[in-house]
C-alpha positions in Angstrom: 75.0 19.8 22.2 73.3 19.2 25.8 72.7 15.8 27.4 70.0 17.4 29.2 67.5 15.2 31.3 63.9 16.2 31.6 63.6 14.4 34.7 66.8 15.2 36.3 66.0 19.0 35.3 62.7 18.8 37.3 64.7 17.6 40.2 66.9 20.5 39.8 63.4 22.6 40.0 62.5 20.8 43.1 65.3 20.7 44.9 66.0 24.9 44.3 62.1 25.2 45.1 62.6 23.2 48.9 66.0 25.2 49.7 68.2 21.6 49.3 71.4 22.3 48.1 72.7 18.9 48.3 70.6 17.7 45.9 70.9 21.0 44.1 74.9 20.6 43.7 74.6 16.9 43.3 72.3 17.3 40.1 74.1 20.5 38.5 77.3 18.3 38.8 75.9 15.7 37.0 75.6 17.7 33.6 72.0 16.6 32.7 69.8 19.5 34.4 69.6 22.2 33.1 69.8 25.3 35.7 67.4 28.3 33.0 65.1 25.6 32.4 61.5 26.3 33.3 59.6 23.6 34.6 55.9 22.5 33.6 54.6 25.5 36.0 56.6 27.4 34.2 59.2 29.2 36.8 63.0 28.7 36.5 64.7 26.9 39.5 65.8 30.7 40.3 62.0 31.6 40.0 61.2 29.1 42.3 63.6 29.6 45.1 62.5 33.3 44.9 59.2 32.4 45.7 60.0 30.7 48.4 62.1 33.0 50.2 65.5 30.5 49.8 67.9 33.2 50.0 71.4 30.5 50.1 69.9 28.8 47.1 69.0 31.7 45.5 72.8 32.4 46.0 74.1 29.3 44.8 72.0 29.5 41.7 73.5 32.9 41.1 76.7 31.8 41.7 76.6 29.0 39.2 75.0 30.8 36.3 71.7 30.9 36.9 69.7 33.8 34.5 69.0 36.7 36.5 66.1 38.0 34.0 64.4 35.2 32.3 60.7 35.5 33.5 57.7 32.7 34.0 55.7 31.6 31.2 51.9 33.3 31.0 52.9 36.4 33.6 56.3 37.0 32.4 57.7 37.7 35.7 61.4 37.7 36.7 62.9 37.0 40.1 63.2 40.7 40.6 59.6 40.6 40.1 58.6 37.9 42.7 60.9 39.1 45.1 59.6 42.6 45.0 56.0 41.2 45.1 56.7 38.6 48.2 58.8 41.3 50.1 62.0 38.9 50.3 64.3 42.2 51.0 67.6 40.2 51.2 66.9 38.7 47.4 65.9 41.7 46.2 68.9 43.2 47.6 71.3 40.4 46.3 69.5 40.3 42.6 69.9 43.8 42.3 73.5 43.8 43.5 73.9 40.7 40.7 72.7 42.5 38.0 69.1 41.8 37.8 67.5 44.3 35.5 66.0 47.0 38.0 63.7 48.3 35.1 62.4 45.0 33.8 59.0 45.8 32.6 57.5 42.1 31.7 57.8 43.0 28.1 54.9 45.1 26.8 52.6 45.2 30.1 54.8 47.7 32.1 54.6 46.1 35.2 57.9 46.7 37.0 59.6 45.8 40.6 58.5 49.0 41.4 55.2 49.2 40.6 54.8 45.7 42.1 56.5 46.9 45.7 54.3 50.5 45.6 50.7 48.3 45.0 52.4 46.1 48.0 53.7 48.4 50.5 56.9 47.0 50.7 58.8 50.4 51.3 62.6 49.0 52.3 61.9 47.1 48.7 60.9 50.3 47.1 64.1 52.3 48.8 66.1 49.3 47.5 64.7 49.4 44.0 65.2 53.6 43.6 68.6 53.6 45.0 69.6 51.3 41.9 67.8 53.5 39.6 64.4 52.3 39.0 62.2 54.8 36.6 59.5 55.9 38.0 58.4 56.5 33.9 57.3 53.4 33.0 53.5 52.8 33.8 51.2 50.0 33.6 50.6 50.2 29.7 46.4 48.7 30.1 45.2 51.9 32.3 48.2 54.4 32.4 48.8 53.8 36.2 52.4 54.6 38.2 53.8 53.7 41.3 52.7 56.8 42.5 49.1 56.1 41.6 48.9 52.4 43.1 50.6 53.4 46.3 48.2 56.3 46.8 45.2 53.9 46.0 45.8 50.9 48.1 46.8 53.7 51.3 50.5 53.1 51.8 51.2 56.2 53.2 55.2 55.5 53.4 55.6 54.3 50.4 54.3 57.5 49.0 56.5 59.4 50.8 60.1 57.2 49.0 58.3 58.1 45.9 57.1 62.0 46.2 60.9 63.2 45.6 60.9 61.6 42.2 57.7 63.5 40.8 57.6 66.7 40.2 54.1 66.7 40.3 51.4 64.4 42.4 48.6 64.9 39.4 49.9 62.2 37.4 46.0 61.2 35.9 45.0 57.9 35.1 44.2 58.6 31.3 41.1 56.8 31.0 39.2 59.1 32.9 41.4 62.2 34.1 41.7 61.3 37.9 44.5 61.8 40.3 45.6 60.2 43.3 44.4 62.4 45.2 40.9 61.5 43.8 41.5 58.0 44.7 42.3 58.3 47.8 39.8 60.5 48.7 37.4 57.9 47.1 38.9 54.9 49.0 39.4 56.5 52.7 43.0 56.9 53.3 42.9 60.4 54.9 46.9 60.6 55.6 47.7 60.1 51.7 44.9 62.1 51.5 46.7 65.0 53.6 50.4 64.1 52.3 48.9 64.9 48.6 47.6 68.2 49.3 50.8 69.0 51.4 52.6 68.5 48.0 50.2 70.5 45.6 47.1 68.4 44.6 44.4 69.9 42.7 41.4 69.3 45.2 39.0 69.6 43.0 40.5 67.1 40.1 37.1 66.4 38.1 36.9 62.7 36.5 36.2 63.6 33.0 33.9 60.8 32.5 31.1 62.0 34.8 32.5 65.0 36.4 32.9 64.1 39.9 35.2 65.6 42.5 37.5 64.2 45.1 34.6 65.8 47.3 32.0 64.1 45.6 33.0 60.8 46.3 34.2 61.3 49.6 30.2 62.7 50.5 28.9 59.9 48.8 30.7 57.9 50.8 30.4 59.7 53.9 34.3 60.1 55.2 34.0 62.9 57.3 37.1 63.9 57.8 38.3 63.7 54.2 35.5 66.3 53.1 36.5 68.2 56.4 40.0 68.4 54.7 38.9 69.0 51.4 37.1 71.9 52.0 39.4 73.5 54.2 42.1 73.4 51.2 39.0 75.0 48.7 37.3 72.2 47.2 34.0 73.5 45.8 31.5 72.7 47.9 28.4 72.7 45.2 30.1 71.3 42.0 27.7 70.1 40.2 28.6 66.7 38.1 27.4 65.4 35.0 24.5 63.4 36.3 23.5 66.7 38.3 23.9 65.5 41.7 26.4 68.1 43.9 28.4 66.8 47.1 25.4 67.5 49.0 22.7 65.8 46.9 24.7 62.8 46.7 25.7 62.3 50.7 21.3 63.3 50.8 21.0 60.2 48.1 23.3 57.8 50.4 21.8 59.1 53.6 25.3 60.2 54.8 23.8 62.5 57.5 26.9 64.2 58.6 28.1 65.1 55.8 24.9 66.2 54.9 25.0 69.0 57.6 28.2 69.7 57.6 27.9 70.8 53.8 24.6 72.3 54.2 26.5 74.5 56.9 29.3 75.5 55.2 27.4 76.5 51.8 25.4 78.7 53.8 27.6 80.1 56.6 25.4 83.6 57.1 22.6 81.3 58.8 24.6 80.9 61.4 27.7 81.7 63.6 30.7 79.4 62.1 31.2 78.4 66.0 28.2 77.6 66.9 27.3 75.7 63.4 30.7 73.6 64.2 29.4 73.0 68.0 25.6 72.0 66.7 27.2 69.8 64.2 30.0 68.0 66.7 26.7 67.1 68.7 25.0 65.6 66.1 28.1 63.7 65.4 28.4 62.4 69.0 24.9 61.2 68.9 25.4 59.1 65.7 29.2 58.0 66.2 32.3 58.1 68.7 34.3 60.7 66.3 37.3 63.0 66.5 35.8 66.0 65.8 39.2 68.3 65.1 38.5 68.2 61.2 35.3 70.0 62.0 36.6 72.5 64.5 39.9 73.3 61.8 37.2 73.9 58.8 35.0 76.1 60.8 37.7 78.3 62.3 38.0 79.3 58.9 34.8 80.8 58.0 
């Protein structure tokens, strides 16, 4: 039996929270806090330090028993967890070399370090986190998301890259709706993941089974230039039609995206012109709208 204090154990919370180990080592001595205890926010002491980046008490509560793996109440969250999601690389590097459960999924939800660190960017975090065996298996159980899939979305470029070696494939579909991270990173802007993807085999013209959209859909409809430059140099069909009947062209007409417009108007119909002198017409249009690289242009016409 415990002679716990409730008060002394909120100290105990408080004084792991604001980094004071004095305090820390005077109350753990006295035998009435109790060091797994979560407080009325519902974070351990070890919880608590992790948040704030207090890597020697972090230490000292590992050192005197603290629980590596018990998680908050409501968002069931270990240290490993807030360490990953904060980017404190030193904790996450001493949890992980202390035991902490690399895999932790936050019971049913399948939220793990690493899928935390991918949706961040925190790349050393996600090097850290594979190097002591973190599954890239376990998804986020509401939608059917990975890693893979949250790094590609939110644009972190070298994250992808840690995480490319551990797939055998980039296609890994959301299952709601069928679409790949290519798609959604075609859809968001983030040409470089864009590229990366179809360096590693993406299927350019990935449809969303809901409505039957393309990758090259929603980049027209949303005007990225150089991301429908891309995709139709790797063979994305140009005059998919989707289910509510609007094709790549039809939709950038609908959203007045006037470069992507022409360009697709061009490239559907290359025998009305001279592929060099459709890309040189269109460059000029672009320069009298925008201050644009026009490379993508020059790269997809050289090809017709």
């Amino acid at each position: 039996m415990n002679n716990y204090n409730l008060y002394e154990t909120l100290n105990l919370y408080f004084a792991s929270c604001q980094g004071n180990d004095v305090k820390f080592l005077e109350l753990l001595k006295s035998g009435r806090a109790d060091i797994n205890a979560r407080s009325n926010n519902g974070y351990t002491c070890l919880c608590g330090a992790t948040m704030n980046g207090q890597l020697h008490m972090v230490k000292l509560l590992i050192e005197h028993g603290a629980d590596l793996n018990k998680t908050t109440y409501e968002t069931n969250m270990s240290s490993l967890h807030i360490a990953s999601d904060r980017g404190h690389t030193q904790i996450v590097e001493l949890l992980l070399k202390s035991g902490a459960d690399v895999n932790n999924g936050r019971m049913t939800v399948g939220i793990t370090p690493l899928f935390i660190a991918s949706e961040k960017g925190h790349v050393n975090i996600v090097r850290q986190l594979l190097s002591f065996g973190a599954t890239i298996e376990i998804v986020r159980r509401i939608d059917g998301i990975s890693p893979l899939f949250m790094a590609c979305q939110n644009g972190h470029l070298d994250v992808l890259n840690e995480l490319l070696p551990y797939y055998k494939t980039v296609d890994i579909a959301r299952p709601s709706d069928g679409i790949t991270p290519l798609f959604i990173a075609a859809e968001i802007g983030h040409l470089e993941v864009v590229e990366k993807l179809i360096e590693n085999g993406a299927d350019v013209n990935n449809l969303n089974v809901e409505n039957g959209k393309t990758p090259l859909y929603v980049a027209s409809q949303n005007g990225n230039v150089d991301i429908v430059c891309t995709l139709l140099r790797h063979g994305a069909i140009a005059d998919y039609v989707a289910n509510n009947g609007h094709t790549p062209y039809s939709i950038a007409s609908l959203h007045s995206k006037h470069v992507v417009m022409n360009l697709l108007n061009y490239y559907i119909k290359p025998t009305a012109h001279h592929s060099l002198c459709m890309a040189m017409m269109l460059m000029e249009e672009i320069r009298a709208y925008y201050i644009l690289d026009c490379t993508s242009i020059i790269e997809l016409f050289q090809m017709m």
